[in-house]
C-alpha positions as a LaTeX table, in Angstrom:
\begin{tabular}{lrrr}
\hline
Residue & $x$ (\AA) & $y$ (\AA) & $z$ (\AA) \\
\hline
Unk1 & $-10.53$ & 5.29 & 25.39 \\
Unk2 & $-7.51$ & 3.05 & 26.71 \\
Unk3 & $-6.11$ & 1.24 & 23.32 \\
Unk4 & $-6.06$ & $-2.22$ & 22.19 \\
Unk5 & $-3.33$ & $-4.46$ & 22.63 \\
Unk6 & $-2.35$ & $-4.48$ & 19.40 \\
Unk7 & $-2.40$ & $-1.29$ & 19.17 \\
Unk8 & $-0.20$ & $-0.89$ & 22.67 \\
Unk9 & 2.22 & $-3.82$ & 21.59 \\
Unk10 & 2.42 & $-1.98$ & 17.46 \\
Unk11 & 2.57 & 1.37 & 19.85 \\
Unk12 & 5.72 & $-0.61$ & 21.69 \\
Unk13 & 7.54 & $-1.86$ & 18.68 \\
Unk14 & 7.06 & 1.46 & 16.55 \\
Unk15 & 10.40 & 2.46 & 14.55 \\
Unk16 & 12.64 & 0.39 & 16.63 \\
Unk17 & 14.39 & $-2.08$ & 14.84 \\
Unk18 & 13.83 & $-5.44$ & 15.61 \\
Unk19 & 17.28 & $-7.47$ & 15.81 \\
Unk20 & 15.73 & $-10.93$ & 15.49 \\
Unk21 & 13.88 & $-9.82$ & 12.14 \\
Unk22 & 16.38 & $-7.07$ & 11.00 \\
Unk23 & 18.88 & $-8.63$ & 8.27 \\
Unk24 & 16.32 & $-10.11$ & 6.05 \\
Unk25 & 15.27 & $-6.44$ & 4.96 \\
Unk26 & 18.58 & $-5.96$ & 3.38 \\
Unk27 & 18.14 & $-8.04$ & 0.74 \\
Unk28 & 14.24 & $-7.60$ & 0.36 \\
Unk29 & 15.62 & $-3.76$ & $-0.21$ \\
Unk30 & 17.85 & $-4.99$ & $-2.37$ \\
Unk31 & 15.47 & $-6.80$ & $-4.50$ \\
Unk32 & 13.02 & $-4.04$ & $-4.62$ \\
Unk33 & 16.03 & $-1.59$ & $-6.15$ \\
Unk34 & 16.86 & $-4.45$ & $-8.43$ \\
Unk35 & 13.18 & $-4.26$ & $-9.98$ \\
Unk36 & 13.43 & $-0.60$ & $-10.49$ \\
Unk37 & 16.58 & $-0.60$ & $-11.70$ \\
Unk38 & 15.67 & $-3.29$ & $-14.09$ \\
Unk39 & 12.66 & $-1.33$ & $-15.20$ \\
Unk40 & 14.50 & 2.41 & $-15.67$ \\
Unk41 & 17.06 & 0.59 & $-17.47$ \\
Unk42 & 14.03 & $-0.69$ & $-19.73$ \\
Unk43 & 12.24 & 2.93 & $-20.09$ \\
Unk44 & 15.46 & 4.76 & $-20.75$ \\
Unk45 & 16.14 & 2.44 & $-23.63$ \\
Unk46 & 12.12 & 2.73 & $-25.05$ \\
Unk47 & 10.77 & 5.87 & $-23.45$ \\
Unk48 & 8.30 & 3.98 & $-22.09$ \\
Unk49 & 7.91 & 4.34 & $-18.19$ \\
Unk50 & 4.56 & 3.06 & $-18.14$ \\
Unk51 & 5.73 & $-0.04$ & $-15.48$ \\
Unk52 & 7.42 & 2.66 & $-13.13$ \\
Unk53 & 4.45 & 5.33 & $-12.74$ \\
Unk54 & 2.10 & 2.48 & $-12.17$ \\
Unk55 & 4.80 & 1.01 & $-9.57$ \\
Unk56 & 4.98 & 4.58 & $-8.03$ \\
Unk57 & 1.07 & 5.13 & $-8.23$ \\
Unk58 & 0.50 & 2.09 & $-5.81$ \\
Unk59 & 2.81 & 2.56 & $-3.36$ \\
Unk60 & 1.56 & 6.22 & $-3.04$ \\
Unk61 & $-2.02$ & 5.49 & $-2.60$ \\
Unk62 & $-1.14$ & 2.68 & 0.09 \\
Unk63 & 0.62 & 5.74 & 1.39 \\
Unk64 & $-2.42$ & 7.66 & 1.98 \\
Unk65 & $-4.35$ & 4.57 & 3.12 \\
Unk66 & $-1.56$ & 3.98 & 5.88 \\
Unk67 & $-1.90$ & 7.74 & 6.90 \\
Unk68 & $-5.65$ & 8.24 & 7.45 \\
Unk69 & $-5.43$ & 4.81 & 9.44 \\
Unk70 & $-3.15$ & 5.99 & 11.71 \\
Unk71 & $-5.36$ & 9.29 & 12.10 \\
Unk72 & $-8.09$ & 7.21 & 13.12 \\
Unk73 & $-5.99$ & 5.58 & 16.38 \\
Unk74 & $-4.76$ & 9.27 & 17.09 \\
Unk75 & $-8.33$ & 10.43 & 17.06 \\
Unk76 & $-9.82$ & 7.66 & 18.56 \\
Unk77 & $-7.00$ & 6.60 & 21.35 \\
Unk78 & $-8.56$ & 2.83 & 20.92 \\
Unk79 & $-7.66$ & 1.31 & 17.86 \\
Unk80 & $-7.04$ & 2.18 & 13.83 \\
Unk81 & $-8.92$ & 0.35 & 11.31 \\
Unk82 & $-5.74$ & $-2.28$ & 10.69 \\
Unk83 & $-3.28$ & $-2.41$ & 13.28 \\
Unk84 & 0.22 & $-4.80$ & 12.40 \\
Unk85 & 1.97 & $-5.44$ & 15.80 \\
Unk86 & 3.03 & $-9.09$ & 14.70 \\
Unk87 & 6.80 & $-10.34$ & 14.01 \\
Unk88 & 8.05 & $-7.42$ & 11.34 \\
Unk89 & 11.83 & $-5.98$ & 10.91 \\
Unk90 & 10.45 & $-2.14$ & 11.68 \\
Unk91 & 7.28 & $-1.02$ & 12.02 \\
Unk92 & 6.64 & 2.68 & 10.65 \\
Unk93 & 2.90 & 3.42 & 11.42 \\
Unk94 & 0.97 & 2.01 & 13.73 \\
Unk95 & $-0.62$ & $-0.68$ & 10.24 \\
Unk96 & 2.37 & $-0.15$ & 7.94 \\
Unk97 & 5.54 & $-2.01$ & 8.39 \\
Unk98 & 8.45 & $-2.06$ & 6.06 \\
Unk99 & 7.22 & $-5.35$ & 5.00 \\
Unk100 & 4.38 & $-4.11$ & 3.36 \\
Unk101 & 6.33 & $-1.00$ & 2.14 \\
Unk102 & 8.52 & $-3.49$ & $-0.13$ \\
Unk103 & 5.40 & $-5.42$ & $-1.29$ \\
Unk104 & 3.72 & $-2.30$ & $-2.52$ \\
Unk105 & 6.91 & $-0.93$ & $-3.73$ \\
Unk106 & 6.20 & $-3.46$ & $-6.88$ \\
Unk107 & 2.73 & $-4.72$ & $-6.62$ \\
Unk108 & 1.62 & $-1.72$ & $-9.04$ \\
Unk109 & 4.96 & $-2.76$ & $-11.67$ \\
Unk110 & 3.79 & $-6.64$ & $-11.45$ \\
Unk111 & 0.02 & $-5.65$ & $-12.24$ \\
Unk112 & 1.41 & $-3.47$ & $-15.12$ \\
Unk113 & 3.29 & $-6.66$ & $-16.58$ \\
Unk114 & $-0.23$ & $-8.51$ & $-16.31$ \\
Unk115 & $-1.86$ & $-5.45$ & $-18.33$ \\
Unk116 & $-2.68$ & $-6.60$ & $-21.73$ \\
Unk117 & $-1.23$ & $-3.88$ & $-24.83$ \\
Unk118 & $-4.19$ & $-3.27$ & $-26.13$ \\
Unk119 & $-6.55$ & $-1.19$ & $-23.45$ \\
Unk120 & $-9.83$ & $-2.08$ & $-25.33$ \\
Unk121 & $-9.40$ & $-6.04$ & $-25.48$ \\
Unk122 & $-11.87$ & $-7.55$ & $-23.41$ \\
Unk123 & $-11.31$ & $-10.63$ & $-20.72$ \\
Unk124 & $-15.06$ & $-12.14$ & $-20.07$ \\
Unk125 & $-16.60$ & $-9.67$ & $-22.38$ \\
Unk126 & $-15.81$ & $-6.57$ & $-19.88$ \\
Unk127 & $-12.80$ & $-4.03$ & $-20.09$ \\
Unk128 & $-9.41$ & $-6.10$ & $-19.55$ \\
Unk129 & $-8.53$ & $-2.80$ & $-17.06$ \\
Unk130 & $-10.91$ & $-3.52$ & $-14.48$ \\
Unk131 & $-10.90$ & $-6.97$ & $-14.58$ \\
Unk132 & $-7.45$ & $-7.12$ & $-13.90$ \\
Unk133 & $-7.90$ & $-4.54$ & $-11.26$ \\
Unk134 & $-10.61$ & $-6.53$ & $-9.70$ \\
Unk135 & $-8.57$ & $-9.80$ & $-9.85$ \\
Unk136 & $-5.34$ & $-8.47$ & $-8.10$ \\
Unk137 & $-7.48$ & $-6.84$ & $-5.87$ \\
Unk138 & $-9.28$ & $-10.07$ & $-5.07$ \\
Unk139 & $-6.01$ & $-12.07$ & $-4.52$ \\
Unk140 & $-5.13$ & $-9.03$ & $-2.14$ \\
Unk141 & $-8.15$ & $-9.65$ & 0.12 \\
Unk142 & $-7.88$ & $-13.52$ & 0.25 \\
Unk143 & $-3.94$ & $-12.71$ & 1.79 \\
Unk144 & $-4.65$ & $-9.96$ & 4.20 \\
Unk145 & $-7.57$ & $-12.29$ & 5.23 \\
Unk146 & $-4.73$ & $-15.33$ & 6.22 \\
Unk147 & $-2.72$ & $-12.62$ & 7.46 \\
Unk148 & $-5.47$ & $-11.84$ & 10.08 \\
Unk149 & $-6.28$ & $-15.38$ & 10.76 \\
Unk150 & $-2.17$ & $-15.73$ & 11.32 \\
Unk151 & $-2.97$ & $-12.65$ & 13.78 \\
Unk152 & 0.01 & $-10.49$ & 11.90 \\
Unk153 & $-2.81$ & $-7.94$ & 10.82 \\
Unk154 & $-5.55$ & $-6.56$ & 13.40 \\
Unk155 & $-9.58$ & $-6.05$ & 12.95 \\
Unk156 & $-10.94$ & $-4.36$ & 15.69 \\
Unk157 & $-13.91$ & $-2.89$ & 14.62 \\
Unk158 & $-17.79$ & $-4.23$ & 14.96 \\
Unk159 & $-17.91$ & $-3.77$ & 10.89 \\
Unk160 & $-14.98$ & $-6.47$ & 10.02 \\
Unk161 & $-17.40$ & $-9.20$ & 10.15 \\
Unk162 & $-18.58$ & $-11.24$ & 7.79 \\
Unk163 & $-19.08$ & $-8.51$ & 5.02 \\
Unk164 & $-15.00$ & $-7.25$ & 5.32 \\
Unk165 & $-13.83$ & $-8.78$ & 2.24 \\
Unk166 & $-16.36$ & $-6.38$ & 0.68 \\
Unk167 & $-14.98$ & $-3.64$ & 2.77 \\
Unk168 & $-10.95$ & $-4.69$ & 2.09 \\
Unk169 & $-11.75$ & $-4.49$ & $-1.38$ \\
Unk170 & $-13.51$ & $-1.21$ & $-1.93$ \\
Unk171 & $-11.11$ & 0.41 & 0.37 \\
Unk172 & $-7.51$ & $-1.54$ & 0.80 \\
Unk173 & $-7.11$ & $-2.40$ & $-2.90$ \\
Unk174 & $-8.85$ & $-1.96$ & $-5.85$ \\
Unk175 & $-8.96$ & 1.75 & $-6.16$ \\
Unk176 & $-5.05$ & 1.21 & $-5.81$ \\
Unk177 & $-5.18$ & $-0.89$ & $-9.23$ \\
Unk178 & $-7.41$ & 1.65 & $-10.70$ \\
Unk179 & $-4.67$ & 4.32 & $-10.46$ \\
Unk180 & $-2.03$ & 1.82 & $-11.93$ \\
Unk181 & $-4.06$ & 1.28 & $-15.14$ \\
Unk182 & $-5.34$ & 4.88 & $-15.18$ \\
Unk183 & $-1.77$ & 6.44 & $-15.08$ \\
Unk184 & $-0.34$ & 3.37 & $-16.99$ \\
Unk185 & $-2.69$ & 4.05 & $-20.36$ \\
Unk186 & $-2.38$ & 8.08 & $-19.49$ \\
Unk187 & $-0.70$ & 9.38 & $-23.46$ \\
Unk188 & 1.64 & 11.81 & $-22.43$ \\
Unk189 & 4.90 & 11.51 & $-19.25$ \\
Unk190 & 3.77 & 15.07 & $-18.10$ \\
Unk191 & 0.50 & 13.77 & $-17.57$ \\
Unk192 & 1.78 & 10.56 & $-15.81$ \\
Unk193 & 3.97 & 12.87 & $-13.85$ \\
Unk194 & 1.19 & 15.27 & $-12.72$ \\
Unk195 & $-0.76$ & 12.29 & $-11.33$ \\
Unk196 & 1.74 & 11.03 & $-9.32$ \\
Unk197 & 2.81 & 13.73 & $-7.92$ \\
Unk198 & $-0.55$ & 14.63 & $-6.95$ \\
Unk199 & $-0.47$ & 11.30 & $-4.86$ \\
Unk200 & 2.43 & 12.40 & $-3.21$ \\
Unk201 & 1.55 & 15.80 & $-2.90$ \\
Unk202 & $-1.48$ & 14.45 & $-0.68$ \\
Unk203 & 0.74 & 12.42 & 1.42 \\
Unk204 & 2.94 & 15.76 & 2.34 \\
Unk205 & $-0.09$ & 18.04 & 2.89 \\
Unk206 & $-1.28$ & 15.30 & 5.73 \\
Unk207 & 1.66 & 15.17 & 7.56 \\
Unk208 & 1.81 & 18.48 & 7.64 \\
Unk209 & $-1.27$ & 19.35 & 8.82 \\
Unk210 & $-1.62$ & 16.52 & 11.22 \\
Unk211 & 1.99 & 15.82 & 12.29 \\
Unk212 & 1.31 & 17.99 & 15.40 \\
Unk213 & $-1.21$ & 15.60 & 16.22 \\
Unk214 & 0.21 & 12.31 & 15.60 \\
Unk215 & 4.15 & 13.48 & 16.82 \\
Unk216 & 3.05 & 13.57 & 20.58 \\
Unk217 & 1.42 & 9.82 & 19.93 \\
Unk218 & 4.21 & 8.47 & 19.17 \\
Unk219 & 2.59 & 7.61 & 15.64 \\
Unk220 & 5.18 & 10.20 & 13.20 \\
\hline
\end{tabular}
């Protein structure tokens, strides 16, 4: 199948810096390490690292999102389920730019500053956990819906009708806020640690297996 032309012009841009865009990341970076520092100051003082695992746990399951969408383009040679060619400072994968990197770099530590104490309160007489998890995953799906009516974010597919905030949901966000309050209320760090590094663990074993396929596209 020939590819879209989002997914030629993302294809185009891939990894190469973009000079108009650049500079701004530097202090967007800058921010981000700001947060965490801010935050590891915070859990060295209380033993507490709570904020940071749920930080970690976001970014690391947008990881694996951003991953088996590219593996859809490779396999498909037409288009992967989200495709970002629009105006970003670097694009890494072919629906992942460094834009979104930084947002999800702290979307999991601002949901865990949202998270009540006390696990078992309830907000509209259902679990304060998953109401907050459906919330932020809401507010999620109304911006990558302006982001595709901007044109900065790509639907290709027949199914990304009028049913996709549904689908965006499920898929794009609120499992992500699941595994911030599920590693967030986890008792012990080595538990905490396990699950994280699970995440990440995932992310390694699928380049690994299907960097050979995605190297020669251009996609890794």
């Amino acid at each position: 199948m020939t590819p879209t032309p989002a997914s030629s012009e993302a294809l185009l841009k891939l990894r190469i810096l973009n000079a108009e865009f650049g500079w701004y990341i530097i202090p967007l970076l800058a921010i981000v390490l700001y947060i965490y520092g801010v935050e590891i100051k915070k859990a060295r003082e209380t033993g507490n690292w709570n904020t940071i695992f749920a930080g970690l746990t976001v970014l690391g399951l947008d990881f694996i999102n951003e991953l088996w969408n590219a593996l859809v383009f490779a396999f498909t040679n037409y288009s992967a389920f989200w495709t970002t060619p629009g105006a970003s400072a670097y694009i890494i994968l072919i629906g992942w730019n460094i834009e979104i990197v930084f947002m999800f770099s702290i979307a999991g530590i601002i949901f865990a500053k949202f998270l009540p104490e006390d696990k078992n309160k309830k907000m509209f007489g259902l679990p304060n956990r998953w109401v907050m998890a459906a919330g932020f995953a809401l507010f999620c799906v109304i911006v990558e819906i302006l982001l595709n009516w901007g044109n900065y974010l790509i639907w290709e597919y027949v199914w990304w009708n009028w049913y996709n905030p549904v689908l965006i949901f499920l898929i794009g966000y609120f499992y992500f806020f699941i595994g911030a309050f599920y590693v967030y209320d986890l008792p012990e760090k080595k538990q905490k640690v396990k699950f994280v590094g699970i995440i990440y663990g995932i992310c390694i074993v699928i380049i690994c297996i299907f960097g050979p396929i995605l190297g020669p596209l251009g996609i890794f």
